[in-house]
N, C-alpha and C positions, 0 to 999 in steps of 0.2 A: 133322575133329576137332570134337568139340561144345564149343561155347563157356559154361562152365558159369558164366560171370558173369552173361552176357545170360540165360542158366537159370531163375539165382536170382533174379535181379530182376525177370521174369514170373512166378515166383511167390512173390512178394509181395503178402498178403492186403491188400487195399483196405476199408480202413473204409465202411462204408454210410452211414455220418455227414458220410464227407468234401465231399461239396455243403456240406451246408447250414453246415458250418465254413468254408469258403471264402468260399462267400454272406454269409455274418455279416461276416468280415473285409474286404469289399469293402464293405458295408455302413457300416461302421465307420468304414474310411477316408473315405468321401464325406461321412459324417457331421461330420465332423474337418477338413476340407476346407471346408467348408461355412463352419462355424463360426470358422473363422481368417478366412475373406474376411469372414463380416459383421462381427465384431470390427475390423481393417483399414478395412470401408465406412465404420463408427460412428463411428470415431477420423477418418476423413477428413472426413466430415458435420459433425461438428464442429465440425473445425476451420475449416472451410468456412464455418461461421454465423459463429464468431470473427473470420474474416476481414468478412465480410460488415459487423459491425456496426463493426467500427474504420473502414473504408472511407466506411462513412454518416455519422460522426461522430455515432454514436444511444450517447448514455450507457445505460449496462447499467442493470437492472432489478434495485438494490442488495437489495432485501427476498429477493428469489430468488437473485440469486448469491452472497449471502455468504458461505457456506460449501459450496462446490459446486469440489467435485474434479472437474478435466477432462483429460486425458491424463497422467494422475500426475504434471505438472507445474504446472499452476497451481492453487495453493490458493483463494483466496479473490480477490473482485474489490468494493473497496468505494470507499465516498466519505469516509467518516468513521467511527470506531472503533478496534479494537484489532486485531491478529495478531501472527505471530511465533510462536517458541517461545523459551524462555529457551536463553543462549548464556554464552560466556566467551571475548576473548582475539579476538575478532573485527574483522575490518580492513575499514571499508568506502570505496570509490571509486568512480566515477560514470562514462557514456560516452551519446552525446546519437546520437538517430537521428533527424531530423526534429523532430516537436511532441513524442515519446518521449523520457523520459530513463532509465534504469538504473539504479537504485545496487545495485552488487554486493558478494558478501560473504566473504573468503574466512578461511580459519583454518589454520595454520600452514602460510602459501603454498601454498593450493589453494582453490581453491571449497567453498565452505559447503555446507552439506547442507539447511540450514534459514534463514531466514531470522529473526534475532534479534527480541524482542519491539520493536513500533512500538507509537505512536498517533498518528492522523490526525486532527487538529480543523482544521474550516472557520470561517473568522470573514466576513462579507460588510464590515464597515467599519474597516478598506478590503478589497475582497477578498482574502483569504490562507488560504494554506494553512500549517499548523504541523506539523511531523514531529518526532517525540523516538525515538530511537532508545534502548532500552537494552540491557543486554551486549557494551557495542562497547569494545574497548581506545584501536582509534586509529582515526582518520578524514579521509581526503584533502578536506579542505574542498575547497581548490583546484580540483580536477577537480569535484567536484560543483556548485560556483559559475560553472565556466564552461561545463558542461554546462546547467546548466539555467538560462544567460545567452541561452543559442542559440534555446530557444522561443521563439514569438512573444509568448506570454502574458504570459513571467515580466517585471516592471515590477523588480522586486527583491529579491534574497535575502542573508540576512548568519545569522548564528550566533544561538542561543539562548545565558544566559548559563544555565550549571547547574552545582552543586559537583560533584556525583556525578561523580568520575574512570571512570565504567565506562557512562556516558549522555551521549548527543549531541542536543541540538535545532539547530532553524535555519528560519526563516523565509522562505515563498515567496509574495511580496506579486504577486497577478496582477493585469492589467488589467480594468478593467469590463467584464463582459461575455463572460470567461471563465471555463470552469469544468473540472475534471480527475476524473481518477479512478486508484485503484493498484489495481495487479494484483501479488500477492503469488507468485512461482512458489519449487519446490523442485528440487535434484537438475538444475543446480546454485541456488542461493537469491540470487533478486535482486526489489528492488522497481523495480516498472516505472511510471514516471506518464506517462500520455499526459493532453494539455494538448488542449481544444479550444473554440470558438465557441459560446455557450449567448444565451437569450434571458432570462438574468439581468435583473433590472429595475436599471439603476446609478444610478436618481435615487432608490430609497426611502430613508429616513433609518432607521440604527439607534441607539438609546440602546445607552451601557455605563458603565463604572465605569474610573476611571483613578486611578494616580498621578502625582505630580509628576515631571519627566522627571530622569534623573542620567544621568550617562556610565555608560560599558558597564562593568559591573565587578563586585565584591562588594557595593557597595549594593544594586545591579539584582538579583542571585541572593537576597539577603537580603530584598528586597521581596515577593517571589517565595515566598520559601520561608513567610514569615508569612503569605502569602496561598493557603496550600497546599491546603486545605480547598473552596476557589472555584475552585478550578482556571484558577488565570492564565495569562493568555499575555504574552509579551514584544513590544512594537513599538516600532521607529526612528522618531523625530520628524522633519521635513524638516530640524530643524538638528543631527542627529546627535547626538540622545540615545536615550533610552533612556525610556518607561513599561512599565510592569504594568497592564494590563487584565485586567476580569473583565466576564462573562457578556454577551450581549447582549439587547436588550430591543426590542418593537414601539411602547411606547409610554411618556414621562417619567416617569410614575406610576408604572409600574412598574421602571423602575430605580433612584426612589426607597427605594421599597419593598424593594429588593435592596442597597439600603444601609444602610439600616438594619437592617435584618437583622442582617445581617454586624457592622456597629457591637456591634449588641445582643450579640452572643454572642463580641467580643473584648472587652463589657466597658469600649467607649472607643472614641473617635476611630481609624478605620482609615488616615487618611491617603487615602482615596480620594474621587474626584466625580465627578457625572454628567457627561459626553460624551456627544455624538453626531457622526456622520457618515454618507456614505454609501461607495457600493464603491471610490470614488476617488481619497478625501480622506484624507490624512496630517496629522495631527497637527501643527502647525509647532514646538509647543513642550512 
């Protein structure tokens, strides 16, 4: 009996094309193949330098990294400035890995996508660092105070005071002699400070601008708030108060000169005077 299947299927006209269609699609694949491992290498190599420079304790190269996307998780890596995107309703809490701390951000019990607007100002007398968070509803001081109790660096941290019910600051007064940096990641949104050993000079002297010290409270936010323009920051005295400082200076002349200023265009007596110190020195009153 003839098998009219195996027939039909022997005559079956063969495309004279069909090579080089085959050819191409093998072609294609290895092409494709190719291009996933180096993508994969790139994303490893990377991560690999990332590793490399935290290991060395070499501060990144702020002018180049600051706005440098790298594994579609880490945004930005700075010393001082702005990031974030604006937020609402946002919860943040804290967790300490060694000289690393975290603060994470979640929004309606889940991890944030983004990271709420920050800004990072450095003051060297005494050394600190200042973080203001804003779009946050509520915020675990607690964990973030005893997380970033745990560095070596941190000498001290306590609250900024601020009316805005929807903005958080707080103050990270570090030892002489060190210095940090934040790495701002997405997906999920947390800031990262790693704290490390620098060759800061802790005997230079800085002039600034200060107020009279009061307790922590609506005086303090209201000093603050008329000195808004200057962009004050908040620091703890050794006996547990409270000034407003503004700007720092290299030399007395010139933080005369930045008092006067400011005098000139309030019009009147600011309530503030020249100080100086250096990275170590606290205020006694």
């Amino acid at each position: 009996m003839t098998n009219l299947g195996k027939q039909f299927y022997d005559e079956i006209p063969i495309p004279a094309a069909l090579d080089i269609v085959i050819n191409d699609a093998i072609t294609r694949y290895k092409r494709d193949a190719w291009r996933k491992t180096a993508r994969k290498f790139t994303a490893s190599a990377v991560a690999a330098v990332l590793l490399l420079f935290t290991a060395a304790n070499i501060p990144p190269i702020y002018a180049y990294a600051a706005d440098l996307p790298i594994l579609g998780t880490l945004v930005r890596v700075l010393h001082v400035g702005t990031g974030g995107e604006q937020t609402d309703g946002v919860h943040t809490a804290a967790d300490a890995a060694g000289q690393t701390v975290s603060l994470r951000f979640e929004a309606d019990a889940q991890a944030a996508a983004t990271a709420p607007v920050y800004t990072a100002t450095h003051l060297n007398a005494p050394n600190r660092l200042v973080l203001t968070l804003s779009g946050v509803r509520t915020l675990d001081f607690p964990s973030i105070e005893s997380s970033l109790r745990k560095a070596d660096a941190v000498r001290d941290v306590y609250r900024s005071m601020i009316a805005d019910d929807s903005s958080y600051g707080f103050v990270i007064v570090l030892k002489p002699g060190y210095d940090y940096e934040i790495s701002e990641l997405a997906n999920p949104a947390s800031l990262s400070l790693r704290f490390f050993q620098s060759e800061q000079a802790a005997q230079n002297t800085y002039y600034y601008l200060r107020t009279a010290a009061v307790p922590y409270g609506e005086e303090l936010s209201i000093l603050s708030e008329t000195l808004f323009e200057d962009h004050p920051t908040q620091l703890k005295t050794a006996d547990g108060n409270y000034i407003v400082t503004v700007g720092e200076y290299a030399t007395e002349a010139e933080a005369t000169a930045a008092l006067q200023s400011i005098e000139q265009r309030l019009g009147g007596t600011s309530g503030l005077t020249v100080a100086h110190g250096t990275a170590q020195d606290i205020p006694q009153k």
